[in-house]
C-alpha positions as CSV (number, residue, x, y, z in Angstrom):
1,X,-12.1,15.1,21.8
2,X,-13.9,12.9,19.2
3,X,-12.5,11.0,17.1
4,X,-15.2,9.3,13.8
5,X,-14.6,6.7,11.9
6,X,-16.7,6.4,8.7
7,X,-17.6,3.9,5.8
8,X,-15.3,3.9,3.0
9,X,-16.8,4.6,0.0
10,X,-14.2,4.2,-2.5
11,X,-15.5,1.5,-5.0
12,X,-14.6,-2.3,-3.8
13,X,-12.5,-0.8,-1.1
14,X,-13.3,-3.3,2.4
15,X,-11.1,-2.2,4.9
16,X,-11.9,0.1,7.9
17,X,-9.6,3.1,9.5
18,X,-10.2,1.5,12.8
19,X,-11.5,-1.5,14.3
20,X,-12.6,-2.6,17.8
21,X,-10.0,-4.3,18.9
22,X,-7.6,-0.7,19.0
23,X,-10.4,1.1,20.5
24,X,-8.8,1.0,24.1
25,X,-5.8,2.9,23.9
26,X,-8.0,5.9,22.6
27,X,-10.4,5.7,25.2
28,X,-7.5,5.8,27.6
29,X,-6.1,8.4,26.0
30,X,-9.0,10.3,26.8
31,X,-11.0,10.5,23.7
32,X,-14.6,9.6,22.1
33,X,-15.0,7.5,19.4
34,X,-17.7,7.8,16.6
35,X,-18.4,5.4,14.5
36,X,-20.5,4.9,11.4
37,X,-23.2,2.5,11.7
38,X,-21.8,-0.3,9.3
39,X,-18.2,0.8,8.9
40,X,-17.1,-2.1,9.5
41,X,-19.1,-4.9,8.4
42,X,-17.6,-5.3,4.9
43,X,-14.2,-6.1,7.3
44,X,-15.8,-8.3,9.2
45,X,-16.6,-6.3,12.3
46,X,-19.8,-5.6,13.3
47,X,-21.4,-2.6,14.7
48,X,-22.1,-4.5,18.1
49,X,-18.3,-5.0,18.3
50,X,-17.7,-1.0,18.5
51,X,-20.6,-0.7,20.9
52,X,-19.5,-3.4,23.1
53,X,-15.5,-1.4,23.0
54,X,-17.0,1.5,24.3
55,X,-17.7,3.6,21.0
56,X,-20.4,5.6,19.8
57,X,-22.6,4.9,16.2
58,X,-24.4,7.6,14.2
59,X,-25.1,8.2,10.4
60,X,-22.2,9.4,8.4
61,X,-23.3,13.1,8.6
62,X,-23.6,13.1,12.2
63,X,-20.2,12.2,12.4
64,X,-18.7,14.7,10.0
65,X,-20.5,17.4,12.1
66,X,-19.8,15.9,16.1
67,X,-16.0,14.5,15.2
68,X,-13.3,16.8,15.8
69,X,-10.4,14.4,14.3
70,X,-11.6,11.8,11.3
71,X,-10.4,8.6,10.3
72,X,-10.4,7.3,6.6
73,X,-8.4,4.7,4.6
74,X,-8.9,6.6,1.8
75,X,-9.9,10.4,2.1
76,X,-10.3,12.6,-1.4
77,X,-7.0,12.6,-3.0
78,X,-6.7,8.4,-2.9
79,X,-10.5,8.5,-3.7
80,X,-10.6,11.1,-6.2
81,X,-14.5,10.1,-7.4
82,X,-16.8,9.1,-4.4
83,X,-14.4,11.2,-2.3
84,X,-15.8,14.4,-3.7
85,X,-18.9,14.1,-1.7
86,X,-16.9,14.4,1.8
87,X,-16.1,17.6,0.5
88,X,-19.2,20.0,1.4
89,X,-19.1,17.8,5.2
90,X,-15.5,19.2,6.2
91,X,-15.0,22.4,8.0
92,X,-12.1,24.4,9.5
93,X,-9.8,23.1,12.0
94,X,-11.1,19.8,11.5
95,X,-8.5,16.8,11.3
96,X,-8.7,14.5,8.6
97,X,-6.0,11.5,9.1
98,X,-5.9,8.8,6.4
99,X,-4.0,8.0,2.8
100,X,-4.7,11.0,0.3
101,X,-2.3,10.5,-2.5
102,X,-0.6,13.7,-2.2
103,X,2.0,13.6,-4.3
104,X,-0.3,11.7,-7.4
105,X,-2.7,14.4,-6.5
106,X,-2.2,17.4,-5.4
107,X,-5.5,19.0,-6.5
108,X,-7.3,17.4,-4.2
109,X,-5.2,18.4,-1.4
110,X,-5.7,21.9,-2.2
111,X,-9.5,21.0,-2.2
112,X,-9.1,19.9,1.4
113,X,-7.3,23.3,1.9
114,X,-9.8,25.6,1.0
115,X,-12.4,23.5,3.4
116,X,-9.8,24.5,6.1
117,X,-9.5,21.4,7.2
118,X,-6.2,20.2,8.5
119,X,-5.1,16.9,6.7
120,X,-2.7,14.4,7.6
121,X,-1.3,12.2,4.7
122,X,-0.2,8.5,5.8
123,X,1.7,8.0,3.1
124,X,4.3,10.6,3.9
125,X,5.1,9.1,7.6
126,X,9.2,8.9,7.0
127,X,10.9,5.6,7.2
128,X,12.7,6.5,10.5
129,X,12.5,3.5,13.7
130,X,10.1,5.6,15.5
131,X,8.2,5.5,12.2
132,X,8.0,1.7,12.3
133,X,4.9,1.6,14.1
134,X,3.2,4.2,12.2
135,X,3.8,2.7,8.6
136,X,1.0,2.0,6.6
137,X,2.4,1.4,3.3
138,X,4.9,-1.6,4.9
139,X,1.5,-2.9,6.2
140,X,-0.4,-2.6,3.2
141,X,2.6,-3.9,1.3
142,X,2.8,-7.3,3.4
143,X,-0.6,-8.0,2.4
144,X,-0.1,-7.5,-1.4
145,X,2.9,-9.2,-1.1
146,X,1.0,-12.8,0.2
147,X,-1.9,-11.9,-2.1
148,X,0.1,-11.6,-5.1
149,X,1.6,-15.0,-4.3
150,X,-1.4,-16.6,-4.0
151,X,-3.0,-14.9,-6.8
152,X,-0.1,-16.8,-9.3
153,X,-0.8,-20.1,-7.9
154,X,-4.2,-19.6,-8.5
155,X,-3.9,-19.1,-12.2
156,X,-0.8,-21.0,-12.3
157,X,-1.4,-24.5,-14.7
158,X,0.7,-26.0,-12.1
159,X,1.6,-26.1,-8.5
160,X,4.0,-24.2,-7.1
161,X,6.0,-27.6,-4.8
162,X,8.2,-30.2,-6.2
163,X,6.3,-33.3,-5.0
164,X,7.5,-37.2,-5.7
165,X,4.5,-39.2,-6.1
166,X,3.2,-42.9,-7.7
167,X,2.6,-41.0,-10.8
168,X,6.3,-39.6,-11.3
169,X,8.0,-36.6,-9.6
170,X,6.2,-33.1,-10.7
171,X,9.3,-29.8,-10.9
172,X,8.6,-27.0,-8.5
173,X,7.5,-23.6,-10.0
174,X,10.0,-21.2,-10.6
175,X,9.1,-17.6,-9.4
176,X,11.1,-14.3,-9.9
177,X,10.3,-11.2,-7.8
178,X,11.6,-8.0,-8.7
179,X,11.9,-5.9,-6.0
180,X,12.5,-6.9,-2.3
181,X,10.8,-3.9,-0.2
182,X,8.2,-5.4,2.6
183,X,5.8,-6.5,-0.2
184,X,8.8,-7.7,-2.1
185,X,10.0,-10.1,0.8
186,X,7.2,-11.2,1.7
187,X,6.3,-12.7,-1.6
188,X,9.3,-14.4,-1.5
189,X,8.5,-15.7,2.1
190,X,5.3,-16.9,0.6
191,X,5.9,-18.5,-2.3
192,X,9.0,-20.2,-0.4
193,X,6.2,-21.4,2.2
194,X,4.4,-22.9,-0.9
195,X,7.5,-24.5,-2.4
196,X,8.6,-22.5,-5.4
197,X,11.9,-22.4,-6.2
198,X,12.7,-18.4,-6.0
199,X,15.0,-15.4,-7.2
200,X,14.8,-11.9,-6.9
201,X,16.4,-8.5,-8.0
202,X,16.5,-5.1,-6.3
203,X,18.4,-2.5,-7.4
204,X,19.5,-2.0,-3.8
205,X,22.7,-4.5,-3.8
206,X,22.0,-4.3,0.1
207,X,19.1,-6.4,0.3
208,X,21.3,-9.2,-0.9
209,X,21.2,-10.9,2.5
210,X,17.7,-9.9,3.5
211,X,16.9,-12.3,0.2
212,X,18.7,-14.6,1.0
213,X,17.6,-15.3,4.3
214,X,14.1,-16.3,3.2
215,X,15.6,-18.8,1.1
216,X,15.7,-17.1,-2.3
217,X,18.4,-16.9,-4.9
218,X,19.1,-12.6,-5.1
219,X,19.7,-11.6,-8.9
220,X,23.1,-10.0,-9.6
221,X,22.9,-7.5,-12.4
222,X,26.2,-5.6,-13.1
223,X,24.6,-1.7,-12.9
224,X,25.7,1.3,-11.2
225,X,23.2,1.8,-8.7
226,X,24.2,4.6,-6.3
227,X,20.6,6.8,-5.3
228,X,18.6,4.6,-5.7
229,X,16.7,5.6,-3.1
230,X,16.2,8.9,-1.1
231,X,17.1,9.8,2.1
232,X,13.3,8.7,3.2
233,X,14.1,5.1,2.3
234,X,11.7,5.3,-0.9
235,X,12.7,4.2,-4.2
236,X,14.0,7.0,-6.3
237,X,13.0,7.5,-10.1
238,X,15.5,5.7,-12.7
239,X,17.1,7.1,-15.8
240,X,15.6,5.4,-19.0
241,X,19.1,4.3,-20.1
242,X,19.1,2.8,-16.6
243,X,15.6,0.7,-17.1
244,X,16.7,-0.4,-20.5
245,X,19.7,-2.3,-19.4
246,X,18.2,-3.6,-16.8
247,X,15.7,-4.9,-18.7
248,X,18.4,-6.1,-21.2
249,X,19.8,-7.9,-18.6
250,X,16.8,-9.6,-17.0
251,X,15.1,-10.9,-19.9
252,X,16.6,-14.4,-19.7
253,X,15.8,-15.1,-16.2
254,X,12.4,-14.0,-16.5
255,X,11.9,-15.8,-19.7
256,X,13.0,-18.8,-17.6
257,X,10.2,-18.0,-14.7
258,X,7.0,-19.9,-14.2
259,X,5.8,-16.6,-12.5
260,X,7.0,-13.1,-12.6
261,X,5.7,-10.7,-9.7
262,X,6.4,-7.4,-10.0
263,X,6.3,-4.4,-7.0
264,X,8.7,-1.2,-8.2
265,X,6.5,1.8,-7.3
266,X,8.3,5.3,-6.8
267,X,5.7,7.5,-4.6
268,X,4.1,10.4,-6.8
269,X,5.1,9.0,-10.1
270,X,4.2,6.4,-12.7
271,X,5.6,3.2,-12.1
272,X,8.7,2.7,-13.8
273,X,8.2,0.0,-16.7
274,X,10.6,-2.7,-15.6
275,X,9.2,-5.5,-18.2
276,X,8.3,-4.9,-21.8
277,X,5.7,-6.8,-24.3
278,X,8.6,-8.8,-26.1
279,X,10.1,-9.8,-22.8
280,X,6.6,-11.2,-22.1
281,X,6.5,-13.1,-25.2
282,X,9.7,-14.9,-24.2
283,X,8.0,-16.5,-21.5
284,X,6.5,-20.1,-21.6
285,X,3.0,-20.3,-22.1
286,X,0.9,-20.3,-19.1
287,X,3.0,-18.2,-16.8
288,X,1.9,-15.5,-14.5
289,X,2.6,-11.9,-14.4
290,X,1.0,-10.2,-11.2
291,X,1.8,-6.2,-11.0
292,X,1.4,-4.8,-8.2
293,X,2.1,-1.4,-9.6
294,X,-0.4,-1.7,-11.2
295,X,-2.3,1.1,-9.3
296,X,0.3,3.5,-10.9
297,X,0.1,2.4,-14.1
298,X,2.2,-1.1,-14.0
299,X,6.1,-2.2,-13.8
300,X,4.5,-4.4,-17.2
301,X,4.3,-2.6,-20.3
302,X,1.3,-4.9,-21.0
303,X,-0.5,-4.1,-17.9
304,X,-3.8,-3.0,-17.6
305,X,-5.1,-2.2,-13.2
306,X,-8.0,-3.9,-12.3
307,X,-7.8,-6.5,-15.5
308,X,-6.1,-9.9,-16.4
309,X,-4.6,-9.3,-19.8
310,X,-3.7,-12.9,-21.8
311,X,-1.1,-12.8,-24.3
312,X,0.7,-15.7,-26.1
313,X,-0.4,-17.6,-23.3
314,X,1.0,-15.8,-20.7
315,X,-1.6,-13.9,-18.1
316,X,-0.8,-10.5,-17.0
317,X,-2.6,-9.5,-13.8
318,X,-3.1,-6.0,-12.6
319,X,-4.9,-5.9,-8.9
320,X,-5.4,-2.4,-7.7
321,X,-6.6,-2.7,-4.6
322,X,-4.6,-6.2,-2.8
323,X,-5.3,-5.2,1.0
324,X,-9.3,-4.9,0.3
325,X,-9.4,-9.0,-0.5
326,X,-8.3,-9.7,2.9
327,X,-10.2,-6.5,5.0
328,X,-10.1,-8.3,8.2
329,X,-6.4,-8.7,8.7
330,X,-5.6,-5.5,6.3
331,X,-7.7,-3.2,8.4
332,X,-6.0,-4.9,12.0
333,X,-2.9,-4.3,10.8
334,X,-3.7,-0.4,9.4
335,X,-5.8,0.4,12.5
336,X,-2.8,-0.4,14.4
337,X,-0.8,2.0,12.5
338,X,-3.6,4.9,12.3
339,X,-4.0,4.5,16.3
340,X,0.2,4.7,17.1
341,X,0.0,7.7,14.7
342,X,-2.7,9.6,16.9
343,X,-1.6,8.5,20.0
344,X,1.6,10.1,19.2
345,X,0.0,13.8,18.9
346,X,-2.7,13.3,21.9
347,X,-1.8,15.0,25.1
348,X,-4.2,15.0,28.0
349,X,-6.7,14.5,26.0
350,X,-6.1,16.9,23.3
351,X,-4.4,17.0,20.2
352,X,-1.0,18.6,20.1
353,X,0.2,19.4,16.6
354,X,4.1,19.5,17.5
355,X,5.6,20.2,14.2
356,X,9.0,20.3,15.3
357,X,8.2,16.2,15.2
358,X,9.3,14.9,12.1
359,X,6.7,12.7,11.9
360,X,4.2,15.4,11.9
361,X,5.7,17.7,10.1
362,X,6.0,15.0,7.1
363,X,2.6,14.3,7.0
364,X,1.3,17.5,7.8
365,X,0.0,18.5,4.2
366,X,-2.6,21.2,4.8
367,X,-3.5,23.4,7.8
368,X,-5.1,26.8,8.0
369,X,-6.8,26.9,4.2
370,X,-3.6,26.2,3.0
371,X,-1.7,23.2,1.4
372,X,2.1,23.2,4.2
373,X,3.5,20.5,3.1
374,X,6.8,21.4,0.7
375,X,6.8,18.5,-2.0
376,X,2.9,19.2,-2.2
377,X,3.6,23.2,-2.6
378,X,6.0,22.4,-5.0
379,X,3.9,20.5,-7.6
380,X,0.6,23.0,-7.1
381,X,3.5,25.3,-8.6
């Protein structure tokens, strides 16, 4: 069976589906790797690399037409523009693995459909142990997570560590993170390492201790939150009369932050607005926002993806695409993830479509012309 990797082409997007490093546990599996030529030179890996693994390189319509199962980061649905032109290359019974933005957008997995191309969705893969390994969104989220920290001290008019010095002792920054998910915690982790002083808020009470561990203060906000997340362990959408007393009840401690960094995202939806305009112009001069919702529209009412909005002083930074500033390390950590995800459905050789797995039938979003996948079915109405 063989198995292509190809060039991303969504604009400014770095990474690669697969790098050479996780080539040998496919090859032992049994199958051929295809590889096109530059995939992976905006990552940092060059073509010799793959060669030198044992893969295969050819243009990128040689490996539409040989591969029987393709790799992407982004396939159509999460690169709704350049994507279009993979289109007319897909063909029936071909397997296209990679993140697709089902739930955002559903038209373009019924595109993929009527190709009859099978597609697997990445984002889907359900928070369950044997999931772990497979999770691409916790990778991706661990590099936004350090990016966003060191984004803030960046544009920060200060450094983030108390330090005593000749010339007097200089007050550590004070950073607030709302939401402690994987990209969450491990800003926290980071702007710890750098020698903030930090606090967060989740409206899951029961990542108290996982806070706390990493040395940050955890926000206590007196709200009833029961559901809020599914049985998947994603966030679930909030009431407004919810978001508005939280809001109400944040506003002092993020007018009292140096820098705010924001990461509520609930999958399929518009990211819920966690901090409005006026509780922006309650913060001091010079402080940093960094969304990292801002892909789905921003947790900051002020938010705009891709720009740096300045307001009163304060900068509001919207990054839509974290994991492509570091491709080498974003793209280890996805391959890694995309190979346990395959490896999991090859069988001498082949590959076995068990849908009686959970893991497959999750992510399973379109097989035989058609679009399988429930939540998908659902909002194609």
């Amino acid at each position: 069976m063989i198995v292509g990797v190809v060039k991303e082409t969504y604009p400014g997007e770095r990474r690669v589906a697969m790098i050479p490093a996780h080539l040998g546990p496919l090859l032992k599996a049994g199958l051929e790797l295809l590889v096109e030529q530059g995939a992976g030179e905006a990552a940092g890996f060059a073509d010799a690399a793959y060669t030198e693994r044992g893969a295969q390189l050819a243009p990128r319509a040689e490996v539409f037409a040989r591969a029987e199962v393709l790799l992407q980061v982004r396939s159509l649905g999460a690169n709704p523009e350049a994507g279009q032109a993979d289109l007319p290359l897909l063909r029936s019974g071909q397997v296209l693995i990679g993140l697709s933005d089902p739930l955002g957008n559903p038209a373009a997995a019924a595109a993929i459909a009527a190709t009859g191309a099978t597609q697997f969705s990445l984002e889907l893969i359900p928070r369950i142990t044997r999931g772990q390994a497979m999770d691409v969104l916790s990778s991706m989220a661990t590099v936004a997570g350090y990016r966003a920290v060191i984004l803030a001290a960046e544009r920060l008019p200060r450094m983030f560590p108390m330090l005593m010095t000749a010339a007097g002792t200089l007050t550590p920054a004070h950073v607030f993170v709302m939401g402690a998910g994987v990209a969450g915690l491990q800003a926290i982790a980071s702007a710890r390492k750098l020698g903030a002083v930090v606090q967060a808020y989740d409206v899951r009470p029961a990542v108290k201790e996982q806070v706390e561990s990493l040395g940050a203060r955890f926000v206590e906000v007196p709200l009833e939150t029961a559901g809020a997340e599914d049985a998947g362990g994603y966030a679930r959408e909030q009431s407004e009369e919810f978001l508005a007393r939280q809001r109400e009840l944040l506003a002092k401690v993020i007018a009292a932050s140096d820098v705010l960094i924001t990461t509520a995202a609930v999958p399929g939806k518009r990211a819920p607005i966690l901090v409005t305009a006026a509780m922006v112009q309650g913060m001091t001069p010079g402080s940093v926002v960094v969304d990292l919702a801002a892909e789905r529209g921003g947790n900051c009412e002020l938010t705009r993806p891709g720009e740096t909005v300045v307001t009163g002083g304060v900068s509001i930074l919207g990054p839509a695409n974290l994991p492509s500033d570091v491709p080498y390390h974003a793209s280890q950590m996805f391959a890694k993830n995309v190979a346990n995800f395959l490896l999991n459905m090859v069988k001498a050789g082949a590959l076995v479509l068990a849908t009686e797995d959970e893991i497959v039938a999750e992510t399973l979003v379109t097989r035989g012309g058609a679009v399988v996948h429930p939540r998908v079915k659902a909002l194609l109405g």
